[in-house]
Rosetta silent file (secondary structure, phi, psi, omega in degrees, C-alpha in Angstrom):
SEQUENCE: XXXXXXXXXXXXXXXXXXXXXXXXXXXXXXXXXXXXXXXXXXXXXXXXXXX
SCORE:     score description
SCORE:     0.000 S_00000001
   1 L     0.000  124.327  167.809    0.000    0.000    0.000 S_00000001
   2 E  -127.169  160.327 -175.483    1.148    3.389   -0.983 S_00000001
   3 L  -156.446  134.183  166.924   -0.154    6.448   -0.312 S_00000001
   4 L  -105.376 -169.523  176.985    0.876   10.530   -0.766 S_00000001
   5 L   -69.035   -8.429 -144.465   -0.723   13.486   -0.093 S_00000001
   6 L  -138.658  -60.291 -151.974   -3.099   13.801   -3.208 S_00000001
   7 L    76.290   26.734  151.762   -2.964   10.312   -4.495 S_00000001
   8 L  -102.476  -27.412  157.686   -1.179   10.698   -7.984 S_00000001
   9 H   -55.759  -47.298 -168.941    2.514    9.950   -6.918 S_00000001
  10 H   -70.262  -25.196  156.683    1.428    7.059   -5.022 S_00000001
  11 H   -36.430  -47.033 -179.838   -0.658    5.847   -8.234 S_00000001
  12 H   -71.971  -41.025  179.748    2.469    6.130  -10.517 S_00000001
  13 H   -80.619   -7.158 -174.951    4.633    4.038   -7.613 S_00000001
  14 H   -92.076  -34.352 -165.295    1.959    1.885   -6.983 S_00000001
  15 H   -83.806  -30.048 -147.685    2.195    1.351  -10.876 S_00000001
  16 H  -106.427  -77.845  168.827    5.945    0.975  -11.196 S_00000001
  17 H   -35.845  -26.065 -168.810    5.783   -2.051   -8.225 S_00000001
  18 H   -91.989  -29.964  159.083    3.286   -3.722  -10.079 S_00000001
  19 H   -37.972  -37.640  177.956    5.666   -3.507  -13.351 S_00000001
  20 H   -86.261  -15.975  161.377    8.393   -5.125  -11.172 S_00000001
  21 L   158.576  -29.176 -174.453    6.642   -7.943  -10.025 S_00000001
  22 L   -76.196   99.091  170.469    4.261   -6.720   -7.019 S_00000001
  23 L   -52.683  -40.470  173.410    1.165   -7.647   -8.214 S_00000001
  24 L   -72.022  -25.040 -122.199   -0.494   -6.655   -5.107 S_00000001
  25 L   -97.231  102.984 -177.287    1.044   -3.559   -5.059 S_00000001
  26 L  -103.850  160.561  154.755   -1.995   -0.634   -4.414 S_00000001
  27 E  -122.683 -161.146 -152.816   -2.307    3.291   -3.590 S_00000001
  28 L  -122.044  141.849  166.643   -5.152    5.210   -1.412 S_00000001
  29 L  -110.057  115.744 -116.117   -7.048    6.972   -3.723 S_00000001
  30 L    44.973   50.313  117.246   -7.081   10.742   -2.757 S_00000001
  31 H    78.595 -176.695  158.064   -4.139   10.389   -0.732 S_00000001
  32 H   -58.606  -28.944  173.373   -3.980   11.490    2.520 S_00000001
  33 H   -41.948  -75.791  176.472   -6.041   14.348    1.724 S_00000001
  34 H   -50.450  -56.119  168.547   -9.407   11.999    1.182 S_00000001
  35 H   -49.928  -54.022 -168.644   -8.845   10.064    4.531 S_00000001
  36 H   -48.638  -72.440  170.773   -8.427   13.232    6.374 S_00000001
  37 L   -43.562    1.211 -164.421  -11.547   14.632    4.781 S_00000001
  38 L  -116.873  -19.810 -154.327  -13.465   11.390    5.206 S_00000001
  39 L    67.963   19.090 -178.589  -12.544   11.486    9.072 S_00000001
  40 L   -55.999  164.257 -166.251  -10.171    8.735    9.124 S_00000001
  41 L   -79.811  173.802 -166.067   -7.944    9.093   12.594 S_00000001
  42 L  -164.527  142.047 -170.488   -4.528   10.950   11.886 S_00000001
  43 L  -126.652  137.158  172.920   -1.775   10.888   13.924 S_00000001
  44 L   -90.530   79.960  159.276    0.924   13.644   14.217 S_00000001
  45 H   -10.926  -36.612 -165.489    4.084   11.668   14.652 S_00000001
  46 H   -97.050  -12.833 -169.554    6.071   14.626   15.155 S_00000001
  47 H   -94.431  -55.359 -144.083    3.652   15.709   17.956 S_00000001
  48 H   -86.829  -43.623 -148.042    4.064   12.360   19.646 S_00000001
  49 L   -62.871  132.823 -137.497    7.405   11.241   19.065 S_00000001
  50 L  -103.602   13.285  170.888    9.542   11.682   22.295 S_00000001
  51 L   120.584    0.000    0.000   13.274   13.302   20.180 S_00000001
């Protein structure tokens, strides 16, 4: 699973993996961007992370 902010880089890299053999190989479509907007949970990492 890949996923960017938008969802067209991870579409092209999702597309490139499946050309190399990962078959499985998916993105999120609208990014992070849709999940936010959709109300999926979000985490700040940078908020949590202890240095």
């Amino acid at each position: 699973m890949v996923i960017c902010n938008e969802g067209y880089s991870s579409s092209l890299a999702a597309a490139a993996l499946q050309r190399l053999g990962l078959r499985h190989a998916s993105d999120v479509t609208g990014g992070f961007q849709a999940g936010a907007a959709l109300g999926l949970p979000v985490v700040d990492w940078a908020a949590t992370s202890s240095g």
